[in-house]
C-alpha positions as CSV (number, residue, x, y, z in Angstrom):
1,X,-13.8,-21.1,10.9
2,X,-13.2,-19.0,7.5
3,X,-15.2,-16.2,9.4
4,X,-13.0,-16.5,12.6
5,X,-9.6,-16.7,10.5
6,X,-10.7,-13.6,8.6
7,X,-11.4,-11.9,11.8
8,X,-8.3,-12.6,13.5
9,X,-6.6,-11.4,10.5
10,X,-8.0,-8.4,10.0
11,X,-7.3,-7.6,13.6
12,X,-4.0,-8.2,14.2
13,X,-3.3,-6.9,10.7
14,X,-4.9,-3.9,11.8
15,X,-2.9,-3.6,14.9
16,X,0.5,-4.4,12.5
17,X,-0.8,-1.3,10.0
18,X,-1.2,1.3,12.6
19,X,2.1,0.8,14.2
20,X,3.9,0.5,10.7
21,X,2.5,3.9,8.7
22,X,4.9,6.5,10.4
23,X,7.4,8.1,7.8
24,X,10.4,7.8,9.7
25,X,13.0,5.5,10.1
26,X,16.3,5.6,6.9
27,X,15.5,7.5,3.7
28,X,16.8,6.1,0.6
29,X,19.2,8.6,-1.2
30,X,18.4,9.3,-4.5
31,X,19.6,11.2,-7.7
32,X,19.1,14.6,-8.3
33,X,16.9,15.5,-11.2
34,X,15.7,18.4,-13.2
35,X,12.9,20.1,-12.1
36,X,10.1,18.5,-13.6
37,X,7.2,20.8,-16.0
38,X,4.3,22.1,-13.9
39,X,2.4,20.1,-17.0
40,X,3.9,17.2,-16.1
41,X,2.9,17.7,-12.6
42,X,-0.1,18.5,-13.3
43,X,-0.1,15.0,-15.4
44,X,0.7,13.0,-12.5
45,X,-0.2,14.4,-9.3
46,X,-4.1,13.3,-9.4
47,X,-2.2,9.8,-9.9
48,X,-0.6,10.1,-7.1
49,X,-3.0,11.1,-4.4
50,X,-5.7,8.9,-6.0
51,X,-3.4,6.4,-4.6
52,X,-2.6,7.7,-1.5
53,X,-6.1,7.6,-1.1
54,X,-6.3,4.1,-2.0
55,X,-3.3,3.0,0.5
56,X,-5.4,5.1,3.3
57,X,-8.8,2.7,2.2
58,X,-6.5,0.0,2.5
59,X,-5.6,0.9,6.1
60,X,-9.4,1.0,7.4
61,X,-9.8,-2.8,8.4
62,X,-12.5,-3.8,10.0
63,X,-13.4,-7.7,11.3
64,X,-17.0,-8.0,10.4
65,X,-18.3,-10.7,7.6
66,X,-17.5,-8.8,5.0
67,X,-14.2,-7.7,5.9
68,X,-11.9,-10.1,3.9
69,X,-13.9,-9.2,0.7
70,X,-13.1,-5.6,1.3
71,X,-9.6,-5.8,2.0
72,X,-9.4,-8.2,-1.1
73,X,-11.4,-5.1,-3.1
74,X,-9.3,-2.3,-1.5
75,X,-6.2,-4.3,-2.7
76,X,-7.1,-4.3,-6.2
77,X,-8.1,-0.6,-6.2
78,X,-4.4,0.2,-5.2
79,X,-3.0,-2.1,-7.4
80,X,-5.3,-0.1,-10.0
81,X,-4.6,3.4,-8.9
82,X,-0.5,1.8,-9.2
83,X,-0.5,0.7,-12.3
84,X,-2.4,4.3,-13.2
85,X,0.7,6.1,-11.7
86,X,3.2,3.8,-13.7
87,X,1.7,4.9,-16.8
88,X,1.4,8.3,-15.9
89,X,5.3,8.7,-14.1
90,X,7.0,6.7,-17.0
91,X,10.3,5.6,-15.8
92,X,9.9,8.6,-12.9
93,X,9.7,6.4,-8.9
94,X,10.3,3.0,-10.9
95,X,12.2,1.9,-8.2
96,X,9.3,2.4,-6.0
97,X,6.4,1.7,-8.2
98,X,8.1,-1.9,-8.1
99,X,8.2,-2.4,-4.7
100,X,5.2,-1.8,-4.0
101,X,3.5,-3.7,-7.0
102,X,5.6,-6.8,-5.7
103,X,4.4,-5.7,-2.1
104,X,0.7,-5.7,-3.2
105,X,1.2,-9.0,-4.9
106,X,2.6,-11.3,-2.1
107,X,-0.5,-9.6,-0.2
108,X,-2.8,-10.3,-2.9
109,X,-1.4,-14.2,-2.9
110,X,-1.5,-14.1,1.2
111,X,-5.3,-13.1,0.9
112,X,-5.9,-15.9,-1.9
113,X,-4.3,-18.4,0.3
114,X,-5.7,-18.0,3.9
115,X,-7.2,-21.0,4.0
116,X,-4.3,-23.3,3.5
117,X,-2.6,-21.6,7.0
118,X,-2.6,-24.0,9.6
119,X,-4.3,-21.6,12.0
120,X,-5.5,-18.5,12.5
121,X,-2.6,-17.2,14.3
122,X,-0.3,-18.1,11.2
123,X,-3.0,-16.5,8.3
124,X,-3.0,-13.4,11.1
125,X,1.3,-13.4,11.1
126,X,1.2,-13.6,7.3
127,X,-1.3,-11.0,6.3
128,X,0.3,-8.2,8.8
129,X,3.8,-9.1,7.7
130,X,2.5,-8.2,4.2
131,X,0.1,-5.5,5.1
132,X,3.6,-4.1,6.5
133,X,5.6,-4.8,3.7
134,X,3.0,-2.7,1.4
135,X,2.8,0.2,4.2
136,X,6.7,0.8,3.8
137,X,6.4,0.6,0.2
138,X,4.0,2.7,0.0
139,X,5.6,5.2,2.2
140,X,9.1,4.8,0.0
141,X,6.8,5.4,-3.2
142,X,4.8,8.5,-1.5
143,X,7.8,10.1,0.1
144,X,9.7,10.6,-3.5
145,X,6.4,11.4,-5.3
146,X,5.7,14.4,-2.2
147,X,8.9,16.3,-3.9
148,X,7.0,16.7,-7.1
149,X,3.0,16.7,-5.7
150,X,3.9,18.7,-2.6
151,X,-0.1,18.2,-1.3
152,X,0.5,14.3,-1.0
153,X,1.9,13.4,2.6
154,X,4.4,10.5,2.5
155,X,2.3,8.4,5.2
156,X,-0.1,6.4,3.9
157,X,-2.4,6.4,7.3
158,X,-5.2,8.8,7.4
């Protein structure tokens, strides 16, 4: 049964990611800002496409055995990778950074959780609704940090 409900999540999860990583739809406005140092760039820029890297990782779901277990590891890289940025950025895409650290923790609960769905249908519904959730996030996050690290694409999908 765990093996089947994993599956099924993964799946239909997967289906839910692929459709949700384009970059368009609104843009947020924000505020202008001085043009940050190219030292400062150079500060945070490996931050950022170390997790852009993470968030595409976090996109390649599979449904075999082990696949819960890596989407469980691939969530904590990007929650690492996250928290690697925020120290980096300071109080730069705080907004963002938020989101998706709230994102990454209702998935992170979701995944802990699984078993206490009533089927596999409704542990499938909840992971993609949150694997969605963290995909915009992401994008948000990516699409303001792309002004300052040109080389990092605002879509999280490889």
């Amino acid at each position: 049964m765990r093996a089947g409900l994993a599956g099924a999540c993964l799946v239909a999860a997967a289906v839910l990611l692929g459709t949700g990583c384009s970059s368009g739809g609104s843009t947020a406005a924000s505020s202008p800002s001085a043009s940050p140092s190219s030292s400062a760039s150079a500060a945070v820029c490996p931050d950022v496409a170390a997790l852009r890297q993470s968030i595409t990782q976090l996109g390649h779901l599979g449904a075999g055995s082990g696949a819960l277990a890596k989407l469980k590891t691939d969530v904590a890289n990007v929650k690492t990778n996250l928290d690697n940025l925020r120290t980096t950025a300071g109080t730069e895409w705080k907004t963002q950074i938020n989101g998706l650290s709230a994102a990454l923790s209702k998935l992170g609960k979701t995944l802990s959780s699984l078993g206490s769905q009533p089927s596999a249908t409704a542990a499938a519904a909840a992971v993609s609704t949150d694997l969605a959730a963290v995909t915009t996030k992401a994008s948000d996050l990516l699409r303001e940090a792309s002004v300052r690290c040109p080389s990092v694409s605002s879509s999280p999908s490889a």
